[in-house]
C-alpha positions as CSV (number, residue, x, y, z in Angstrom):
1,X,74.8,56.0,-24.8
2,X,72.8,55.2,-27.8
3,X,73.7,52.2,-29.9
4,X,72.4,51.2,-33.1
5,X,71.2,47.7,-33.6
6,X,70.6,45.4,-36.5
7,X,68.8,41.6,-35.8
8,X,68.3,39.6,-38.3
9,X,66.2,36.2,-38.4
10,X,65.6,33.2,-41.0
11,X,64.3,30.0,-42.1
12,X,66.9,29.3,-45.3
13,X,67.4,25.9,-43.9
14,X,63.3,25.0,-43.7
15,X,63.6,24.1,-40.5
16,X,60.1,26.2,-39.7
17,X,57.0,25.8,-41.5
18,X,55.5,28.8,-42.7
19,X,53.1,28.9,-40.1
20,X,56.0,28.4,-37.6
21,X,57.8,30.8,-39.1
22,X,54.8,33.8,-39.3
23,X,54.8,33.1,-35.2
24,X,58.4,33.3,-34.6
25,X,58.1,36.6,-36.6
26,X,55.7,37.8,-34.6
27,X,56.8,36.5,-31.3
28,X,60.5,38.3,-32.6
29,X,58.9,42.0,-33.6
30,X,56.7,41.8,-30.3
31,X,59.8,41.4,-28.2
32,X,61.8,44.1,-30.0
33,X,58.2,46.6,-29.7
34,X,58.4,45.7,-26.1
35,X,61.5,47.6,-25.3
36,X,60.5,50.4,-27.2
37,X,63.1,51.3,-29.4
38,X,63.0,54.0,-32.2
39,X,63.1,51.6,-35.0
40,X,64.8,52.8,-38.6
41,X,64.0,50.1,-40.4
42,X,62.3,46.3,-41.0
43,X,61.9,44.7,-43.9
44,X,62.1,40.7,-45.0
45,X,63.0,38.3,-48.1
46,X,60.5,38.9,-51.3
47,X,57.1,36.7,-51.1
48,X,58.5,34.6,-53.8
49,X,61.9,34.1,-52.5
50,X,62.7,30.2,-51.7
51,X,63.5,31.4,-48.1
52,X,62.0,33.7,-45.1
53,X,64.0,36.1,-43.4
54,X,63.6,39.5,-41.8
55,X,65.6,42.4,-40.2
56,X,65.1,45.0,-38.0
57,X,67.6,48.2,-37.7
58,X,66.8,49.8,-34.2
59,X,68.4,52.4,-31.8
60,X,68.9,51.6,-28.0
61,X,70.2,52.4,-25.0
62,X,73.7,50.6,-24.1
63,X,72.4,49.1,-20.7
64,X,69.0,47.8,-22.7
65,X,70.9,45.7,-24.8
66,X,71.5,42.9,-22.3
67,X,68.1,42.5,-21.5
68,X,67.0,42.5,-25.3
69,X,69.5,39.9,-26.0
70,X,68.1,37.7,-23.0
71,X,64.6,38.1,-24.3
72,X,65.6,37.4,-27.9
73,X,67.5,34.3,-26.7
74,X,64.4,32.7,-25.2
75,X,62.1,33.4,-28.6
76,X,64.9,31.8,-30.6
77,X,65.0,28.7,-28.3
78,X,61.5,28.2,-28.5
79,X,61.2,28.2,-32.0
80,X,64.8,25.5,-32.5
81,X,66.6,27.9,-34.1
82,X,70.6,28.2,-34.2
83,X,71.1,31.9,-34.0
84,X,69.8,35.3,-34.3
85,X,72.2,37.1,-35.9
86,X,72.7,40.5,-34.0
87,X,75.3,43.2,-34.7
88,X,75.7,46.3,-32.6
89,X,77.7,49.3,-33.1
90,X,78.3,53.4,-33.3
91,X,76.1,54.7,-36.2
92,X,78.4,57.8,-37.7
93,X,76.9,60.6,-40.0
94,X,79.6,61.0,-43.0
């Protein structure tokens, strides 16, 4: 069964310098391309914004999720960061 997925990344605390924080990007949306999901959405703070964040909204299979989550784990250990913040659940057309 299909699931839909939302991860969401940051750097409100400063913990990353902006070059830091353009790699763990990257190293975060080359992980998610890597499964091959059909992606909805992804879109971050405003340019100007005091902080950094992005999100992704994605659909995937149930048993890819465990794997995803592994893979994300591992990018946000390498970068020091507390959590990625990851919500999964049924879409439903209203």
């Amino acid at each position: 069964m299909d699931k839909t997925i939302t991860i969401q990344i940051g750097n409100s605390d400063d913990k990353l310098t902006q070059k830091e924080w353009s790699e763990y990007w990257k190293e975060t949306c080359e992980t998610i391309s890597d499964f091959e999901l059909d992606s909805h959405f992804s879109a971050g703070s405003n340019c100007y914004a005091p902080w950094q964040n992005h999100c992704w909204v994605v659909v995937a299979k149930e048993t890819d999720i465990p794997a995803l989550i592994n893979r994300l784990t591992e990018v946000r250990k390498k970068f020091n960061q507390d959590s990625i913040a990851l919500t999964v659940g049924d879409t439903v057309f209203i």
